[in-house]
Structure formats: structure tokens, C-alpha cells
C-alpha positions in Angstrom: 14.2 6.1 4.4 14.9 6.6 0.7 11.8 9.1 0.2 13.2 11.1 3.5 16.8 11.3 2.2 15.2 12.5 -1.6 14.0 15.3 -0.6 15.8 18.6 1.8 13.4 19.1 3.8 10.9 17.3 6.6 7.9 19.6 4.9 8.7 18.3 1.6 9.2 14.7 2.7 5.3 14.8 4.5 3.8 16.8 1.2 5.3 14.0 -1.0 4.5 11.5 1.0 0.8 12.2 1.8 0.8 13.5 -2.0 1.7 9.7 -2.9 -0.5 8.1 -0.1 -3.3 10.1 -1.0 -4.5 8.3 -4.2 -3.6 4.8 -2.9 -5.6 5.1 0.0 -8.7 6.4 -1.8 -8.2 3.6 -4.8 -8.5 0.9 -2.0 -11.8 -1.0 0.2 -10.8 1.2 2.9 -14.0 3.5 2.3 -16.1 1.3 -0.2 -16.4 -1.9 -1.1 -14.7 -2.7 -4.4 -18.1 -4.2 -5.9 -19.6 -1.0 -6.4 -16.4 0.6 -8.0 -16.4 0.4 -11.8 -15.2 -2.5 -13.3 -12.0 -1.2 -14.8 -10.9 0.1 -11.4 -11.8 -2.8 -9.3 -8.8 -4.5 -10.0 -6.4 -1.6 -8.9 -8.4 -1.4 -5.8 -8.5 -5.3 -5.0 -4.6 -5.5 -5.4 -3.5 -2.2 -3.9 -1.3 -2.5 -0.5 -3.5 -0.8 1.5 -6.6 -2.9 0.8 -4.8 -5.9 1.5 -4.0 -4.4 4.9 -6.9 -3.1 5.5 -8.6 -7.0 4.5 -5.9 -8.4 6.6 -6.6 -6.7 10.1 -10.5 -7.1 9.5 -10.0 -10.6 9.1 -7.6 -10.8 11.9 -10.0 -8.6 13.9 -13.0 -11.3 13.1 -14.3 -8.9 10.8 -14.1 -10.1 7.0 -15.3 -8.3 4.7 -18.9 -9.1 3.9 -18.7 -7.6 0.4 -15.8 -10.1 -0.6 -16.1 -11.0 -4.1 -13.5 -14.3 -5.4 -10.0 -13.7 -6.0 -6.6 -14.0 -4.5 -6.6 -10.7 -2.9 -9.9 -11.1 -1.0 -9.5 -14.5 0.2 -5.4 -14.4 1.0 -5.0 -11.0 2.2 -3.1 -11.5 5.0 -0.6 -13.5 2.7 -1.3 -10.8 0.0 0.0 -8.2 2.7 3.1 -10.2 3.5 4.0 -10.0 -0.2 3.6 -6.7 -0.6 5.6 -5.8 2.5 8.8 -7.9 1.2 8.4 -6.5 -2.5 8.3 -2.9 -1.3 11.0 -3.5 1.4 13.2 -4.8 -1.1 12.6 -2.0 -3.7 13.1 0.7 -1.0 15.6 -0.4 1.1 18.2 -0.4 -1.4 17.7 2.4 -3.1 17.7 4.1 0.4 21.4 3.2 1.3 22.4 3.4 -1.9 20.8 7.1 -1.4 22.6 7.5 1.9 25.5 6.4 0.5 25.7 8.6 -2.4 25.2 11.3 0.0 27.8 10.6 2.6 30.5 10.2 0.4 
């Protein structure tokens, strides 16, 4: 809501929000597993929102990951993804009505 109401138009709300969803997808275990990423960028790839979710419907789906290394995020990641849905939900959602606030009056 808040990154729709940012911006004027739909187009620019879908090139921002691919242009931000870009990067995280690609730093995540959606494609590779995170042992064979360099050891600096492992960490941003084992905590990022969309490997949790990705680690979270493999394991709900039966199919963990047989790459897992040790680590919060790889063994909790459907608790990991829980997190991360409440902490971006409750940075988002109020500076979305404060956004549509600010604009309605």
C-alpha cells in the first residue's frame, strides 16, 4: 500500500517494485544453495525474507533443503518467515496510512 500510494503511477509502482524485488530474490536460496555463495554474502542470503519463504514452503512441502548448513534461519524458517512478515507489516503498514492520510487531507 505505502509503495503504491509513493509513487503516481501503476507503471512506476511495478518498475519500483520489481526494481526492489529484483536483488532480494537473486541474494536468496531460491536459485543456489547458500554454501556455494561466498562467505561474506552467505549471511545476507541465509536471512533474507525470501529465503526464509522459500525454506518454509520446501519444508512444509516435505522438501528441506538438502544443502542446509546450521543456523537459525535454516533450521526455523517457517518461524523465521513469521518474523519477518510481522516486522515488515508493522514498518509498512503505518507509513502507508500515514501516506494515505497525508494525501487525503
Amino acid at each position: 500500500m505505502w509503495l503504491g500510494l509513493s509513487v503516481k503511477t501503476p507503471e512506476a509502482t511495478q518498475q519500483l517494485s520489481f526494481t526492489v524485488l529484483f536483488p532480494i530474490t537473486f541474494l536468496s536460496n531460491v536459485f543456489v544453495p547458500t554454501q556455494t555463495l561466498p562467505s561474506w554474502l552467505r549471511p545476507v542470503a541465509e536471512w533474507n525474507p525470501v529465503s526464509a519463504l522459500t525454506a518454509a514452503t520446501r519444508q512444509l512441502w516435505g522438501n528441506p533443503n538438502p544443502f542446509a548448513a546450521s543456523g537459525f534461519p535454516v533450521e526455523h524458517p517457517i518461524e523465521l518467515t513469521l518474523i519477518w512478515v510481522v516486522v515488515l507489516v508493522a514498518i509498512f503498514a503505518p507509513l502507508g496510512v500515514l501516506r494515505y492520510r497525508s494525501m487525503s487531507s
